[in-house]
C-alpha atoms as a printed R data frame, in Angstrom:
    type eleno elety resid chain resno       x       y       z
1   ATOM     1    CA   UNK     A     1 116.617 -17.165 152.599
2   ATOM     2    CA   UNK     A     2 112.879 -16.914 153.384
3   ATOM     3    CA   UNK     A     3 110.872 -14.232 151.191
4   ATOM     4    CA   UNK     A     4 109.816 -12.045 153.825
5   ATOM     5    CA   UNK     A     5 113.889 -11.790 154.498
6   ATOM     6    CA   UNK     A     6 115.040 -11.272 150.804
7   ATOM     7    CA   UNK     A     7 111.653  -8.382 150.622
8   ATOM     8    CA   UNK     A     8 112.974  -7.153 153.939
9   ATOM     9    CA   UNK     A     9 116.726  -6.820 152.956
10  ATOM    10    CA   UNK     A    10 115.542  -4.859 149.728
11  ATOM    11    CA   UNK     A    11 113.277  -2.280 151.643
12  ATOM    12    CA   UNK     A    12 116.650  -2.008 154.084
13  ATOM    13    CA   UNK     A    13 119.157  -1.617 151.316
14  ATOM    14    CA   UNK     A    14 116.826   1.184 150.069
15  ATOM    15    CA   UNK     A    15 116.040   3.218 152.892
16  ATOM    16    CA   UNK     A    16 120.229   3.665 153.662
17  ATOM    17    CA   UNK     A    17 120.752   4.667 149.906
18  ATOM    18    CA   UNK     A    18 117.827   7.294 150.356
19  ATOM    19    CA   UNK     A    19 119.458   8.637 153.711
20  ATOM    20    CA   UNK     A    20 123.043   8.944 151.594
21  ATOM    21    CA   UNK     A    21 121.385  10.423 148.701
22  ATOM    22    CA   UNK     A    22 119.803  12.838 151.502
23  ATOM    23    CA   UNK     A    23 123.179  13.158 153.131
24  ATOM    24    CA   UNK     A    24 125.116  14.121 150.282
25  ATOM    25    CA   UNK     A    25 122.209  16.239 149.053
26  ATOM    26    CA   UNK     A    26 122.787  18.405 151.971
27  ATOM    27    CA   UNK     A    27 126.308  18.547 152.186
28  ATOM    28    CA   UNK     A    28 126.051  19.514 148.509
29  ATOM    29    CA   UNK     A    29 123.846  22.378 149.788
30  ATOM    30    CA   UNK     A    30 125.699  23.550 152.941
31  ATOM    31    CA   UNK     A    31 129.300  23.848 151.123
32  ATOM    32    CA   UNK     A    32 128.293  25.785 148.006
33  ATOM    33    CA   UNK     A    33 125.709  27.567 149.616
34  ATOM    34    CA   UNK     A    34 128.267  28.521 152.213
35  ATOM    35    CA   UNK     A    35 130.908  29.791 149.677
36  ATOM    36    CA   UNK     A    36 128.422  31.854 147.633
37  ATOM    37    CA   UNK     A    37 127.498  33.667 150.526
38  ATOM    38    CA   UNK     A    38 131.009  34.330 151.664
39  ATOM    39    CA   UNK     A    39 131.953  35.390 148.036
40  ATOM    40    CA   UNK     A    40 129.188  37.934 148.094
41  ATOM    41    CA   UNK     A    41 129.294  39.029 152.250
42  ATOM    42    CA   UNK     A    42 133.308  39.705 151.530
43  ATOM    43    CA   UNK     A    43 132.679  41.898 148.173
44  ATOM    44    CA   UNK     A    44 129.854  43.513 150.483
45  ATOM    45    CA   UNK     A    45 132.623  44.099 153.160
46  ATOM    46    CA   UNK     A    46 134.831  45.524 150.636
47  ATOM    47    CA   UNK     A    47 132.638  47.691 148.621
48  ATOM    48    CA   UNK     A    48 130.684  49.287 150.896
49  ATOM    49    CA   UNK     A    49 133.785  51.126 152.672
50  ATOM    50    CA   UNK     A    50 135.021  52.378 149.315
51  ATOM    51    CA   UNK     A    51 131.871  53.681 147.788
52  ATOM    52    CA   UNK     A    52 132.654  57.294 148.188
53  ATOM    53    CA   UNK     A    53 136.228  56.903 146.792
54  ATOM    54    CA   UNK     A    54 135.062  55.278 143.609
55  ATOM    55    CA   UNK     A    55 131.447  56.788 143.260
56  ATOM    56    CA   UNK     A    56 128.206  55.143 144.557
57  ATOM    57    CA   UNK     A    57 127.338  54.483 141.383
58  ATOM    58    CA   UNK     A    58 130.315  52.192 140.138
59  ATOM    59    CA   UNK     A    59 129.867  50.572 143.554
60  ATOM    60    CA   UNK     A    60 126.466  49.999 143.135
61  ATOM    61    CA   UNK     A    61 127.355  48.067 139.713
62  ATOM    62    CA   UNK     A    62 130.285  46.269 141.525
63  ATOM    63    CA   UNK     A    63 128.139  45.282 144.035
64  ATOM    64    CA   UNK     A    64 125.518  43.647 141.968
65  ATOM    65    CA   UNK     A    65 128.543  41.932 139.617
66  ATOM    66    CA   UNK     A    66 129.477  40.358 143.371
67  ATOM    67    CA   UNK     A    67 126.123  38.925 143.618
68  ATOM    68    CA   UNK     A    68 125.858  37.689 140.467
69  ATOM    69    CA   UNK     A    69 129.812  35.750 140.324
70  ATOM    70    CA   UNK     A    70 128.663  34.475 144.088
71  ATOM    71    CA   UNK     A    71 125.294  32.954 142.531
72  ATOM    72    CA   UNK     A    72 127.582  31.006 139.775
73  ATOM    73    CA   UNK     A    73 127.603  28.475 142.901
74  ATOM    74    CA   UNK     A    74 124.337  27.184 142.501
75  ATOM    75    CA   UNK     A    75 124.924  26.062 138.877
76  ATOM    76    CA   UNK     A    76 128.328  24.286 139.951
77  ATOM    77    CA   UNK     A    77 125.958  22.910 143.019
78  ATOM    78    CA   UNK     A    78 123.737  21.345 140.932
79  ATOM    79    CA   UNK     A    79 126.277  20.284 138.481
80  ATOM    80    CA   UNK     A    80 127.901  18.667 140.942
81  ATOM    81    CA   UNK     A    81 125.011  17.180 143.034
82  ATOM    82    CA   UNK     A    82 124.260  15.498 139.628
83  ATOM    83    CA   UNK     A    83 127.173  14.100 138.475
84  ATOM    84    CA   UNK     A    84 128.825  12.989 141.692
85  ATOM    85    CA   UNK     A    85 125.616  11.925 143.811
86  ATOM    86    CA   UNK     A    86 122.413  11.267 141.172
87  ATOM    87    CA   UNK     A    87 124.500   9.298 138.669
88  ATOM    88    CA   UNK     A    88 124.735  11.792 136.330
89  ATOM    89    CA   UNK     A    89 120.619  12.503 136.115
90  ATOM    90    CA   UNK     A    90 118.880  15.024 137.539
91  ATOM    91    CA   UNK     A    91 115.414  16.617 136.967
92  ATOM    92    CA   UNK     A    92 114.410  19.869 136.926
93  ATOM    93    CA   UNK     A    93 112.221  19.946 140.024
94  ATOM    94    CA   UNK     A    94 114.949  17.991 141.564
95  ATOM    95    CA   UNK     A    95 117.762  20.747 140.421
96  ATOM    96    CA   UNK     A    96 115.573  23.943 141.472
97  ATOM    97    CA   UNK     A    97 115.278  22.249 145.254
98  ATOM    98    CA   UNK     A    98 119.256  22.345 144.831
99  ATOM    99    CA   UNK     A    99 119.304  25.198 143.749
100 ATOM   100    CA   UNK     A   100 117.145  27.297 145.856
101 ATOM   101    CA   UNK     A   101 118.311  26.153 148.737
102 ATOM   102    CA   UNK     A   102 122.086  27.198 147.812
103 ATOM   103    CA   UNK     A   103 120.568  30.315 147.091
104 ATOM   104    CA   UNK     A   104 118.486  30.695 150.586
105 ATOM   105    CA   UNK     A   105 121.602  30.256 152.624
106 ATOM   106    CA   UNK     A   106 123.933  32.444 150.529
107 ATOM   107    CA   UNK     A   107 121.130  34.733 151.330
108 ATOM   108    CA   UNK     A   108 121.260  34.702 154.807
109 ATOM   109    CA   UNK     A   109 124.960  35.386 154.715
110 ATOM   110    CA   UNK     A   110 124.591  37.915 152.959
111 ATOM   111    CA   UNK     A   111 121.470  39.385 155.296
112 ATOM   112    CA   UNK     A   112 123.478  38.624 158.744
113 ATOM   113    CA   UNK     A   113 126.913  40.270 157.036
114 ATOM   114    CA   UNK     A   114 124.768  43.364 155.892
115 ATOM   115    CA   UNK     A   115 122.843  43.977 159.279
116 ATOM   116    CA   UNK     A   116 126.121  43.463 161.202
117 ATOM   117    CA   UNK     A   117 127.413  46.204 159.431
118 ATOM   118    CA   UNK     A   118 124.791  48.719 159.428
119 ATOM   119    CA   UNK     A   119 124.396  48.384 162.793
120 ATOM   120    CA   UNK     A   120 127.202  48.755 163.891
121 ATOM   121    CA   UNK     A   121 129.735  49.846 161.318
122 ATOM   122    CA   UNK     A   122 127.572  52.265 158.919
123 ATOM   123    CA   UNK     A   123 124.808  53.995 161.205
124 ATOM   124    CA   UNK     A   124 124.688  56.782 159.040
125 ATOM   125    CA   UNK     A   125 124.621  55.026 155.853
126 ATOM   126    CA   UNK     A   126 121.339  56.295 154.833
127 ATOM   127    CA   UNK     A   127 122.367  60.264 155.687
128 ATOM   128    CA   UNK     A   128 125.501  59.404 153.473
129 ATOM   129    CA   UNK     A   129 123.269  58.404 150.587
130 ATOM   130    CA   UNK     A   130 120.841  61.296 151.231
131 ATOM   131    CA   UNK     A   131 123.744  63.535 150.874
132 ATOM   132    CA   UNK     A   132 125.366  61.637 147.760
133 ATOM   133    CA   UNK     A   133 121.746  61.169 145.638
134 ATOM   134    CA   UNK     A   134 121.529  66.193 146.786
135 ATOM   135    CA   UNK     A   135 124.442  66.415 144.893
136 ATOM   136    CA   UNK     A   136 123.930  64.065 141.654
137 ATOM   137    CA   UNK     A   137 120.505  65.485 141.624
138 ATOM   138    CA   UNK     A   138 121.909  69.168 141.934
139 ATOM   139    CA   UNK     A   139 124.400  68.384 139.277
140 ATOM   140    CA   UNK     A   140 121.581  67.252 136.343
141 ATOM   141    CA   UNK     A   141 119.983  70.480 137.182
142 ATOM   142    CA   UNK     A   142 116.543  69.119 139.551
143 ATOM   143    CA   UNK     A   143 114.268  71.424 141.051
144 ATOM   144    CA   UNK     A   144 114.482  71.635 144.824
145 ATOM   145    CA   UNK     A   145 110.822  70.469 144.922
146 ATOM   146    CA   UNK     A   146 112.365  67.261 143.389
147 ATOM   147    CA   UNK     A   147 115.108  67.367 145.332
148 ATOM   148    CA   UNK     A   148 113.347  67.490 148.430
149 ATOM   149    CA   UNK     A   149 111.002  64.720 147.452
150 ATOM   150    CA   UNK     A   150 114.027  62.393 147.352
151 ATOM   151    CA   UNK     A   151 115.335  63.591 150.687
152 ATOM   152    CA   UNK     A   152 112.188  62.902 152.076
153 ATOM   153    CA   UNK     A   153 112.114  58.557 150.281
154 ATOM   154    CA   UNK     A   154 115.528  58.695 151.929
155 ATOM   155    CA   UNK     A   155 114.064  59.590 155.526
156 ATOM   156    CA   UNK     A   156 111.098  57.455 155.231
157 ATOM   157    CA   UNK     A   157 113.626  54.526 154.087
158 ATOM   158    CA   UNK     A   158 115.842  55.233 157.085
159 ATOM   159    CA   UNK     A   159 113.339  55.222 159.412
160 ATOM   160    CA   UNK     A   160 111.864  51.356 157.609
161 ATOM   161    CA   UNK     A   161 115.495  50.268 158.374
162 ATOM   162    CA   UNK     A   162 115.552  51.502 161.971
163 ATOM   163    CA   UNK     A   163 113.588  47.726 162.127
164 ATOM   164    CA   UNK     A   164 115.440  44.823 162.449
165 ATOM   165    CA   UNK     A   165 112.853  42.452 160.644
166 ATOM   166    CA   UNK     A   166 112.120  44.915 157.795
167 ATOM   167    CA   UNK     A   167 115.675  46.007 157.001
168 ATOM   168    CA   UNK     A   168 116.439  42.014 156.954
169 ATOM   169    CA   UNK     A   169 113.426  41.664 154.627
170 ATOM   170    CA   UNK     A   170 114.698  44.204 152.170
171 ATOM   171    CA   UNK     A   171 118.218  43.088 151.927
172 ATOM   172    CA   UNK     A   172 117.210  39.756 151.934
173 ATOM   173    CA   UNK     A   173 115.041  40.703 148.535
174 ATOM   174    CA   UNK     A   174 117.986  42.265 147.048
175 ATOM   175    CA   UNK     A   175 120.015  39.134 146.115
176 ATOM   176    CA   UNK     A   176 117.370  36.111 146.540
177 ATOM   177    CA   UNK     A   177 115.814  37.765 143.191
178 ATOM   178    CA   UNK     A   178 118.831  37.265 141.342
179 ATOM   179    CA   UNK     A   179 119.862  34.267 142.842
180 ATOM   180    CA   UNK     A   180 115.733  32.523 141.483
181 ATOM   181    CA   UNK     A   181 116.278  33.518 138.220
182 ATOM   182    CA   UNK     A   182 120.286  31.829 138.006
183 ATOM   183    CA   UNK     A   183 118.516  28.727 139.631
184 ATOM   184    CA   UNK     A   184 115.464  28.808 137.242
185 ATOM   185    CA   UNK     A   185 118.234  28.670 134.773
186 ATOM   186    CA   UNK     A   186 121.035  26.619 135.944
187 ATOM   187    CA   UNK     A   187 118.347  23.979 136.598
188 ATOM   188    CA   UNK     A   188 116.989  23.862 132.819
189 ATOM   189    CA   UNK     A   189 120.465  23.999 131.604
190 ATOM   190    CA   UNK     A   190 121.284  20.965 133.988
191 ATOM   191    CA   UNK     A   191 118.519  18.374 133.611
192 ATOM   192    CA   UNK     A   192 119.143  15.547 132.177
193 ATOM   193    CA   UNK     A   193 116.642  12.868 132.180
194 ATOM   194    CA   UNK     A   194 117.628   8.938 133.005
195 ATOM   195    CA   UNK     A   195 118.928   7.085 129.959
196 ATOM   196    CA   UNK     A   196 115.921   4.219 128.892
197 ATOM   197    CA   UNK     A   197 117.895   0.908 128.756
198 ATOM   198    CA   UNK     A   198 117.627  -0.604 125.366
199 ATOM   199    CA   UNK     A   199 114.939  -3.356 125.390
200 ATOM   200    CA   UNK     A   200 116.394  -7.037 124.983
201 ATOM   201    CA   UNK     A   201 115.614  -8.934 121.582
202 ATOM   202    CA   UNK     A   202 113.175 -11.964 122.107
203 ATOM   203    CA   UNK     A   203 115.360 -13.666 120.097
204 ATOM   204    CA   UNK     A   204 118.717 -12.777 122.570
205 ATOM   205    CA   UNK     A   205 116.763 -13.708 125.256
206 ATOM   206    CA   UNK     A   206 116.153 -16.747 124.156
């Protein structure tokens, strides 16, 4: 085999394990990025019927606990994208790109899932809470002045969310900020650095 060949069969071999690492990189991303944002667009489904049964409050908290398990996704993501496709290796720059990208399209579930059902399932979500934050604020004993300050966020939030792109913005904050800081830390937790292969003894190779 000529050298140009051998040189050219090299550069070949590489490129196709580059487009599998690539492959498998994304695959990685799509499936736990996928169930993530099912887990937390399914508690959002569930939750958000039942918050005036159990209390806003408590379904507030459950809410956010949703988020949270659903985010557990991107540390088994990069877990796995490390042991099964980068040899057990991974670096932290290398982790976070895993990472936040599970997190950007368990986002988006979550964004599409909310909008669908504000829309068109909970219109008058934001009159509910208006009516739900009178009476908690009644109860502790608030001044009306305060009380209509509150009323009045409420309207001015209701009429930000009457906007398609803003009320995606906004939800879209809600979980990406929790799902950064479980990346930031799932991909410190998971580096691991290549293992240096023990130099060879002059005298073994000889």
């Amino acid at each position: 085999m000529r050298p140009c060949e051998h040189v050219a069969g090299i550069v070949g071999n590489g490129e196709y394990e580059i487009k599998d690492i690539n492959r498998h990189m994304r695959k990685t991303i799509l499936t736990f990025g996928l169930i993530s944002g099912a887990i937390s667009s399914l508690m959002m489904v569930v939750t958000v019927p039942i918050a005036h049964r159990v209390g806003r409050d408590q379904a507030v908290v459950l809410g956010y606990t949703s988020i949270v398990l659903s985010f557990l996704l991107v540390f088994f993501g990069i877990r796995s994208y490390r042991d099964n496709v980068d040899n057990g290796q991974i670096t932290f720059l290398k982790a976070f790109a895993v990472g936040i990208s599970i997190t950007l399209i368990s986002c988006i579930c979550y964004v599409v899932t909310w909008e669908v059902m504000y829309y068109n399932v909970f219109p008058d979500f934001w009159d509910r809470y208006g009516a739900h934050l009178v009476e908690k604020l009644r109860a502790s004993g608030a001044s009306p002045a305060v009380v209509q300050a509150k009323l009045q966020q409420v309207k001015k939030y209701k009429e930000m969310y009457k906007n398609p792109l803003i009320n995606a913005a906004m939800t879209f904050i809600e979980p990406f900020t929790i799902g950064l800081v479980i990346t930031l830390i799932s991909a410190v937790a998971l580096r691991r650095k290549p293992q240096s292969q023990p130099q060879q003894s002059p005298l073994h190779a000889s």
